[in-house]
DSSP file (Angstrom, degrees, kcal/mol; ACC not computed):
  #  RESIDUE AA STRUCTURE BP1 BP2  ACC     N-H-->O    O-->H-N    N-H-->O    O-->H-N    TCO  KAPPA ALPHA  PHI   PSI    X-CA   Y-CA   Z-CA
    1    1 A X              0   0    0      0, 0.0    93,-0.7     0, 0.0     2,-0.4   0.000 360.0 360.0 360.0 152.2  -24.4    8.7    3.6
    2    2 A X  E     -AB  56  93A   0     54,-3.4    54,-1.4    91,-0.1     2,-0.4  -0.885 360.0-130.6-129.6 168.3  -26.6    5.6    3.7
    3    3 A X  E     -AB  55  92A   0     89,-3.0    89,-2.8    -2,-0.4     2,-0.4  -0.935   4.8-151.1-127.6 141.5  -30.0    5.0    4.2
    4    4 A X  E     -AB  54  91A   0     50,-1.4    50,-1.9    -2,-0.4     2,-0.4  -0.832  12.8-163.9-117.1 146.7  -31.8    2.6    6.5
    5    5 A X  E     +AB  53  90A   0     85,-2.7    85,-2.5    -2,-0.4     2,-0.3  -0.952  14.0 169.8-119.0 137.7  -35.1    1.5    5.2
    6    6 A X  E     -AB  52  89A   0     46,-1.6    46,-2.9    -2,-0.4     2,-0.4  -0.839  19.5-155.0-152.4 115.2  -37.6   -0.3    7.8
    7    7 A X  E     -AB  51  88A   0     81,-0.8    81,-0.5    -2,-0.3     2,-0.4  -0.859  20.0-144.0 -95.2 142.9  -41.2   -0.9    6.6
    8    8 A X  E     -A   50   0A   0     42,-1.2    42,-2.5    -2,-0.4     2,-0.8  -0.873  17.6-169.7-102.4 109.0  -43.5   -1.0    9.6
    9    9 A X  E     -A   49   0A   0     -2,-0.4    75,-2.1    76,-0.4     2,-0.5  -0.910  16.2-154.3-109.9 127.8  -46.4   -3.1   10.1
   10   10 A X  B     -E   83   0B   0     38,-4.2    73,-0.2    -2,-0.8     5,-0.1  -0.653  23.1-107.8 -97.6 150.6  -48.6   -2.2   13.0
   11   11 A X    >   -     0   0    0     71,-1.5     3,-1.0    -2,-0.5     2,-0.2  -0.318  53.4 -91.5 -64.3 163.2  -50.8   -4.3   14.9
   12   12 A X  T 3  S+     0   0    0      1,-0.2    -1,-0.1     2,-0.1    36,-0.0  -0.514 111.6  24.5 -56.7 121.1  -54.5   -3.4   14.1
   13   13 A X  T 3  S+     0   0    0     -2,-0.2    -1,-0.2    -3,-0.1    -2,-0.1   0.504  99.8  94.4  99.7   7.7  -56.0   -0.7   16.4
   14   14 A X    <>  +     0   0    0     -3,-1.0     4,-1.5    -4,-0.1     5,-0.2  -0.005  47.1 110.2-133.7  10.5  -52.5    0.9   17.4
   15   15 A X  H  > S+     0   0    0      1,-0.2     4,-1.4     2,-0.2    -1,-0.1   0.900  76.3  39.1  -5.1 -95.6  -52.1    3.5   15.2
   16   16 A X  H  > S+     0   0    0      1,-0.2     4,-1.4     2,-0.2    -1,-0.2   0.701 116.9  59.9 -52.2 -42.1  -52.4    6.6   16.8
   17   17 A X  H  > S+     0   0    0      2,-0.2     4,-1.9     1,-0.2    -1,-0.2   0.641 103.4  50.7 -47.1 -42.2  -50.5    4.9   19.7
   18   18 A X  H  < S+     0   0    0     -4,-1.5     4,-0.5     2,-0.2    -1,-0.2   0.851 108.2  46.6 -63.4 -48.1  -47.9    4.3   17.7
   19   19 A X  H  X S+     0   0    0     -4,-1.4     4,-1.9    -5,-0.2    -2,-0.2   0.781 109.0  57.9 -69.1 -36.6  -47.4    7.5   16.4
   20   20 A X  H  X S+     0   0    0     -4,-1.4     4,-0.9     2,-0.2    -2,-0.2   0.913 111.4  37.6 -42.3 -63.2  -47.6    8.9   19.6
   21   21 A X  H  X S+     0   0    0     -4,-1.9     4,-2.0     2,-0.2    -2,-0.2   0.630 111.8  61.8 -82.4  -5.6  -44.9    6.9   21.1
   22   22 A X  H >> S+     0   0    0     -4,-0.5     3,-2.0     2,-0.2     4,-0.7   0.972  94.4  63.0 -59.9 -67.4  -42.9    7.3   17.5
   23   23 A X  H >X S+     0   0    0     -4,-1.9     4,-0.6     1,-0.3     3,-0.5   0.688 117.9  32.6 -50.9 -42.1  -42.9   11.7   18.1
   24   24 A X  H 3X S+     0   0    0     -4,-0.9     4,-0.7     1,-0.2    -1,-0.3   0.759 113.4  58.4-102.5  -9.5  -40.6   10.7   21.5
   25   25 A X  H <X S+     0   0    0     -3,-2.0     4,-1.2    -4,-2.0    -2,-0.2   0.535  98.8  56.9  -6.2 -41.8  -38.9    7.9   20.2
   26   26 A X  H << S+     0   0    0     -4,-0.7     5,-0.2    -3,-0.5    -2,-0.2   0.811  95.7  67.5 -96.6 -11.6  -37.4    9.8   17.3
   27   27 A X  H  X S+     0   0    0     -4,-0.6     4,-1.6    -5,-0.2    -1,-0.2   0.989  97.1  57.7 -49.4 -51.1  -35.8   12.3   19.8
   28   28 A X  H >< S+     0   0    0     -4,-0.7     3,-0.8     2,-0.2     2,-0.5   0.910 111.2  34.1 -27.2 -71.5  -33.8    9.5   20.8
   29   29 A X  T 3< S+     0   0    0     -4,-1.2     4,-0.0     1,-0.2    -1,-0.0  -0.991 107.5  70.2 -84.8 136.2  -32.0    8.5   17.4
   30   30 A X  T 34 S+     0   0    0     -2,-0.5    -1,-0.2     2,-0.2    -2,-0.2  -0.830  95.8  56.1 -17.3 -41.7  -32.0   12.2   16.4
   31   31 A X  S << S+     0   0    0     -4,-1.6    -2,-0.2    -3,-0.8     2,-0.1   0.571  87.4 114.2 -94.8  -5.1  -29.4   12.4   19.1
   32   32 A X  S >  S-     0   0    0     -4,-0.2     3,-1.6     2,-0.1    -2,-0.2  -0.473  73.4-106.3 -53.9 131.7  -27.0    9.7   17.6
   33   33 A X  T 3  S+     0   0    0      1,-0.3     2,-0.5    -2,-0.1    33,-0.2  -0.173 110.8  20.3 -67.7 175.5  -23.7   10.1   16.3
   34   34 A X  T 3  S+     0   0    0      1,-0.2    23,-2.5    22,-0.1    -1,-0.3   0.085  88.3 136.8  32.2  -2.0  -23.9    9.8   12.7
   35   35 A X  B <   +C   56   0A   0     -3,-1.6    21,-0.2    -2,-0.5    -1,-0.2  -0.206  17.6 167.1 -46.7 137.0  -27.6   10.6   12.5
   36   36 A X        -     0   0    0     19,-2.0     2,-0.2     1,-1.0    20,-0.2   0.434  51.9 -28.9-147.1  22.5  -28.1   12.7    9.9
   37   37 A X        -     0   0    0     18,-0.3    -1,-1.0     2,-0.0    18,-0.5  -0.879  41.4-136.5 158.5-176.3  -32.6   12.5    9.4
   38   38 A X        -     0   0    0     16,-0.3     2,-0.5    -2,-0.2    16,-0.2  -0.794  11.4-177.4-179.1 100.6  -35.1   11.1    9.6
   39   39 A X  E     -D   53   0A   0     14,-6.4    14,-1.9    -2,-0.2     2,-0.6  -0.902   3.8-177.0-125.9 124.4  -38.7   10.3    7.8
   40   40 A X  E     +D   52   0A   0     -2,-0.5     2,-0.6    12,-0.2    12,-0.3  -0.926  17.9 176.5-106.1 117.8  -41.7    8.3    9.2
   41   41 A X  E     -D   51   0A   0     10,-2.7    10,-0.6    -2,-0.6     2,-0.3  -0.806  22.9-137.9-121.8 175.6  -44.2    8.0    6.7
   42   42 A X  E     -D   50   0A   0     -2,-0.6     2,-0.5     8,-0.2     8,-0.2  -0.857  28.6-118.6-113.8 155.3  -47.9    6.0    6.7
   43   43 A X        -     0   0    0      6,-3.7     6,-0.3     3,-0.4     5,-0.2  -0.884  17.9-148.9 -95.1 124.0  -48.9    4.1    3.6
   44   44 A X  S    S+     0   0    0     -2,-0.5     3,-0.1     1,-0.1    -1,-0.0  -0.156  91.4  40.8 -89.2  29.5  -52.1    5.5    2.1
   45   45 A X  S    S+     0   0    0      1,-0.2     2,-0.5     4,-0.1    -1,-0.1   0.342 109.2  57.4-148.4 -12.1  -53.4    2.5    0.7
   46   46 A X  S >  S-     0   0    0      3,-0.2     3,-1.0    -3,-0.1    -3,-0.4  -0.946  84.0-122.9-122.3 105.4  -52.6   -0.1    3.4
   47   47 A X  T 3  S+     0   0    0     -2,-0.5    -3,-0.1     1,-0.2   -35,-0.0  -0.516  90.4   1.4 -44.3 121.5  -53.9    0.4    6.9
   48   48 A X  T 3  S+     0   0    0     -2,-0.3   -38,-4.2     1,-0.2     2,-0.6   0.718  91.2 134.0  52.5  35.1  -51.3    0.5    9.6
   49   49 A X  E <   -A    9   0A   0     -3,-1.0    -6,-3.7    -6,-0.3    -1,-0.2  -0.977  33.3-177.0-147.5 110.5  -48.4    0.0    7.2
   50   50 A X  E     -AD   8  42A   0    -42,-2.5   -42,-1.2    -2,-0.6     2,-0.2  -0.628  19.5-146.4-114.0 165.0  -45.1    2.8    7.9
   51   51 A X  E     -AD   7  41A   0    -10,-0.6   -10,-2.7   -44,-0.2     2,-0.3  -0.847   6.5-168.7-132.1 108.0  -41.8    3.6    6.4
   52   52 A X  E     +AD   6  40A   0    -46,-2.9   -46,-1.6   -12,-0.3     2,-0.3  -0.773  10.3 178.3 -81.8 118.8  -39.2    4.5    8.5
   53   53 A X  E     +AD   5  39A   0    -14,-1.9   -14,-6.4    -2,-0.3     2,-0.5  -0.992   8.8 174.5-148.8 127.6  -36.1    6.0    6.2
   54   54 A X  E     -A    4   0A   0    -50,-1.9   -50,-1.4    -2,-0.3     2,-0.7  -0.962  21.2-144.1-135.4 138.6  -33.2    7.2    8.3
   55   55 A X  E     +A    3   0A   0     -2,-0.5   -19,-2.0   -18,-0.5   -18,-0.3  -0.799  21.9 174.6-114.0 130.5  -29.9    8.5    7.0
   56   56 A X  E     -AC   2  35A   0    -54,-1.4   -54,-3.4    -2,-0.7   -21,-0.2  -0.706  42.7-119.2-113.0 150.9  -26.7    7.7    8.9
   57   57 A X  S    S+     0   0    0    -23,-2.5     2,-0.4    -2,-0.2    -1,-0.1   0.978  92.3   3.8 -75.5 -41.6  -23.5    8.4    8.0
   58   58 A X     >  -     0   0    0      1,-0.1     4,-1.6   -57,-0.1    -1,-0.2  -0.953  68.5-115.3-123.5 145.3  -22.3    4.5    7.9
   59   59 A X  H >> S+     0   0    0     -2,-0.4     4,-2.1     2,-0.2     3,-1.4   0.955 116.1  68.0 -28.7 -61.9  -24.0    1.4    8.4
   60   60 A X  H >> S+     0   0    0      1,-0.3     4,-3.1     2,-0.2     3,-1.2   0.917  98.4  55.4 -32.9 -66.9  -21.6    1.1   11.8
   61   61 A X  H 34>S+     0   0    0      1,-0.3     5,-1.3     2,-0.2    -1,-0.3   0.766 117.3  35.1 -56.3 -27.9  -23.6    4.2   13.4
   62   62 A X  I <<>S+     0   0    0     -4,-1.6     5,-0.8    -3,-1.4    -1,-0.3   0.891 123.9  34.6 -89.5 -31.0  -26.5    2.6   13.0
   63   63 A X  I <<5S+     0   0    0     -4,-2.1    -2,-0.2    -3,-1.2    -3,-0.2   0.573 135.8  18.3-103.6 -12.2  -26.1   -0.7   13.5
   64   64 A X  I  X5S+     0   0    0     -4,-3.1     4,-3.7    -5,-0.3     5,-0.3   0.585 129.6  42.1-119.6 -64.2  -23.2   -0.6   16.4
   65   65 A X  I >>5S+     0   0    0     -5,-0.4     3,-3.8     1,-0.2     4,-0.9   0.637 127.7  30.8 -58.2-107.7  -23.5    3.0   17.7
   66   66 A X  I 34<S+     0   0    0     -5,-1.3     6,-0.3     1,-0.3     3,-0.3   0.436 128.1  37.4  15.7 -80.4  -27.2    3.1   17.7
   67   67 A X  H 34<S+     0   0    0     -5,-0.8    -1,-0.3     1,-0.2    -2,-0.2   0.597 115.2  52.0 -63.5 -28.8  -28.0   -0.5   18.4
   68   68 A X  H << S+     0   0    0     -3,-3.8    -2,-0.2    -4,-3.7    -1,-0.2   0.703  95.9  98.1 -98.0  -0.3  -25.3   -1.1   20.6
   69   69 A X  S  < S-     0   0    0     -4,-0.9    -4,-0.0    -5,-0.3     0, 0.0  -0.220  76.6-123.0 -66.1 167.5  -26.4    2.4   23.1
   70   70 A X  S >> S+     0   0    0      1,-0.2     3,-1.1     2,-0.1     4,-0.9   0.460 109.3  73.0 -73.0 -32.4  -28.1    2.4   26.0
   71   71 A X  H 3> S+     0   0    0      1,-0.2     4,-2.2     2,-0.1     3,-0.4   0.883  90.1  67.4 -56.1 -31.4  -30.5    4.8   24.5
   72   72 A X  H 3> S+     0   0    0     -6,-0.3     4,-1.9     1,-0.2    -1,-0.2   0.525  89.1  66.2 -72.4  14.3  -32.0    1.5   22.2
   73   73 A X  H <> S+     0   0    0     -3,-1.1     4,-1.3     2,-0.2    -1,-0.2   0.663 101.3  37.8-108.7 -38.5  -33.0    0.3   24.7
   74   74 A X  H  X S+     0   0    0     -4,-0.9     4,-1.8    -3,-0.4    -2,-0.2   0.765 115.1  57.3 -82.2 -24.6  -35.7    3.0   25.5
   75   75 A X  H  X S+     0   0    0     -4,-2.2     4,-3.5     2,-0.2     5,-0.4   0.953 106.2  47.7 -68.9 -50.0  -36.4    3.2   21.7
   76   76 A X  H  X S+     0   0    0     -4,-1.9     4,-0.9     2,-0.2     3,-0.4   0.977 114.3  52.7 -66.0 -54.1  -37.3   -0.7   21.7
   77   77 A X  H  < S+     0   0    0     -4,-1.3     4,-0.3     1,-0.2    -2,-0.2   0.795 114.9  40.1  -8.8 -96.3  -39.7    0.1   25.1
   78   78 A X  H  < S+     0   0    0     -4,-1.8    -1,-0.2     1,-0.2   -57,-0.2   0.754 133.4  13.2 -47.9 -31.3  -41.4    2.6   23.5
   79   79 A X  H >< S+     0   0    0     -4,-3.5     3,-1.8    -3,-0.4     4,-0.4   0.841  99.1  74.2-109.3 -33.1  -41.8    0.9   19.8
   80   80 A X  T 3< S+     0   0    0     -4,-0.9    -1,-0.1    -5,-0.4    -3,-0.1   0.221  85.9  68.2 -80.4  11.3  -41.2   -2.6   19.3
   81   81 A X  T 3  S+     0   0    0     -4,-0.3    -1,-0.2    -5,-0.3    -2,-0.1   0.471  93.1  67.1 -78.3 -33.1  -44.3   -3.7   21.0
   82   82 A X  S <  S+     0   0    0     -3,-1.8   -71,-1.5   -64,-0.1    -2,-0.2   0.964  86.1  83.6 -92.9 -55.8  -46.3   -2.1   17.8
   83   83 A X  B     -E   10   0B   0     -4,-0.4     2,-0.2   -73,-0.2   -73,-0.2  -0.215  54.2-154.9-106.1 139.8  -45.2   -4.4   14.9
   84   84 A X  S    S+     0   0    0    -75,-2.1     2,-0.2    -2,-0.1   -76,-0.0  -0.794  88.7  14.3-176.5 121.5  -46.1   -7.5   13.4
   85   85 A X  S    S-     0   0    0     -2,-0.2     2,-0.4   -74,-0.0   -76,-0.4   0.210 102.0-112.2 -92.8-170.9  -44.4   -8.9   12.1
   86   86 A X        -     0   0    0     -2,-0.2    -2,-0.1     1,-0.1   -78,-0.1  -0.928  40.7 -99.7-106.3 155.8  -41.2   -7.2   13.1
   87   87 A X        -     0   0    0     -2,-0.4     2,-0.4     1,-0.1   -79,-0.1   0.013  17.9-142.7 -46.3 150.4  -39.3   -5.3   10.5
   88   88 A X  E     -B    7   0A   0    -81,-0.5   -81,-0.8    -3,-0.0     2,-0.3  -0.995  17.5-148.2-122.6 124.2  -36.7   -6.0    8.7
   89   89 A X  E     +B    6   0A   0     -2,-0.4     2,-0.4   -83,-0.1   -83,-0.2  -0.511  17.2 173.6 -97.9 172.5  -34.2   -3.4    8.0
   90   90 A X  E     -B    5   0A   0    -85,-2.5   -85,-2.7    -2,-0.3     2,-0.3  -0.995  19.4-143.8-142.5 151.3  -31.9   -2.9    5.0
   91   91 A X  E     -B    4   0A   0     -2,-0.4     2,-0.3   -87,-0.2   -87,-0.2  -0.705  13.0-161.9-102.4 166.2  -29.6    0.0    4.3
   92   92 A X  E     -B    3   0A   0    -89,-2.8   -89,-3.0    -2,-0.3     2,-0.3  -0.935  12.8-137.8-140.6 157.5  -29.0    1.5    0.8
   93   93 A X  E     -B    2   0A   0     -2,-0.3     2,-0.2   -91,-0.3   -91,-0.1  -0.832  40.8 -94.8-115.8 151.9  -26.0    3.8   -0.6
   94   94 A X        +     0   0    0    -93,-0.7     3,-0.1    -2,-0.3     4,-0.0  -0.495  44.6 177.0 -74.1 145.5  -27.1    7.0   -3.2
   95   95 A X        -     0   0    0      1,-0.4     2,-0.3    -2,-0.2    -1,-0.1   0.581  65.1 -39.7-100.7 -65.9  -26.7    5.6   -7.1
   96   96 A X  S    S+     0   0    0      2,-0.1    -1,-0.4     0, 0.0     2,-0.1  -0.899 101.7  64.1-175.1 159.5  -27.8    8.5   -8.8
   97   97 A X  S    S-     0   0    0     -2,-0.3     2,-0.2    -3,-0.1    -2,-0.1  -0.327  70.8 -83.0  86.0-162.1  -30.8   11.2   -8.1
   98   98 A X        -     0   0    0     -2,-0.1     2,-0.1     1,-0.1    -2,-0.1  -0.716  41.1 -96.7-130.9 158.0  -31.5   13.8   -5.2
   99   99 A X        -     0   0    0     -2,-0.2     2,-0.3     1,-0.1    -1,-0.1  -0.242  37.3-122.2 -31.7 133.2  -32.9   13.6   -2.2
  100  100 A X        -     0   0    0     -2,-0.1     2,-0.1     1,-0.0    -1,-0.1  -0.732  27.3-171.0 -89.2 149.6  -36.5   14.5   -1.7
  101  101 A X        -     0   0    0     -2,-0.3    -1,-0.0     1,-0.1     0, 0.0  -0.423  41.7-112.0-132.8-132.5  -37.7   17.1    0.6
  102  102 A X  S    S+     0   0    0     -2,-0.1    -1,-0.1     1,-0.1    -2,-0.0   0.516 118.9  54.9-132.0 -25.2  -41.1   18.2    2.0
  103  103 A X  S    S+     0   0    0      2,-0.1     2,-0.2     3,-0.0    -1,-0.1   0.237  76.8 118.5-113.5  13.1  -40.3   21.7   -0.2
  104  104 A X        -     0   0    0      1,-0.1     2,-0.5     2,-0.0    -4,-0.0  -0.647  69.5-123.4 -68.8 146.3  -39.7   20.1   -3.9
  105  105 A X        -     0   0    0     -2,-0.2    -2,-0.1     1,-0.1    -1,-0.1  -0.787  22.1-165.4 -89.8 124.8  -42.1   21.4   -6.1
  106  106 A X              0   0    0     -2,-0.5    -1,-0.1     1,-0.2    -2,-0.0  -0.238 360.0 360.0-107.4  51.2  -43.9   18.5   -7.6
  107  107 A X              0   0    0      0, 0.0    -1,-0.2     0, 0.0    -2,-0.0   0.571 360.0 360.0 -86.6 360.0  -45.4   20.7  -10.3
């Protein structure tokens, strides 16, 4: 698996908006071949400032299946409107540790 990284800046005053059109947006890539998650998170120290981390099985699925559907075409509609600058993504491959989830105990 690989992992796509896109930090999000959003324009000022588009929050909520954002997020809004993100919750039907991510049905879209959920439904991708090679999809295999999906995490939006907000930065808690920077106003308007996301992380998008999505794991695909290859770079290809994301960057040709994905990108090259007709479905990206309704994800950039709904999203690409919100940022600025625009992202840049990068993918990553696992090295060494585990996956976080929403149920590790950080005790």
């Amino acid at each position: 698996m690989i992992l796509e990284l896109a930090p999000l800046q959003v324009r000022p005053g588009q929050a909520d908006a954002f997020e809004q059109a993100f919750a039907k947006a991510q049905r879209i890539i959920a439904s991708m071949p090679g999809y295999r998650g999906h995490t939006l998170q907000r930065c808690l120290e920077v106003d308007n400032k996301y992380v998008l981390l999505v794991g695909w099985d290859s770079v290809a699925d994301h960057e040709q299946g994905f990108r090259g559907s007709p479905a990206y075409q309704e994800w950039k509609r709904l999203l690409h409107h919100f940022y600025d600058p625009f992202p840049t993504v990068e993918h990553y491959q696992p090295v060494s540790g585990e996956l976080l989830s929403e149920t590790a105990d950080n005790g």
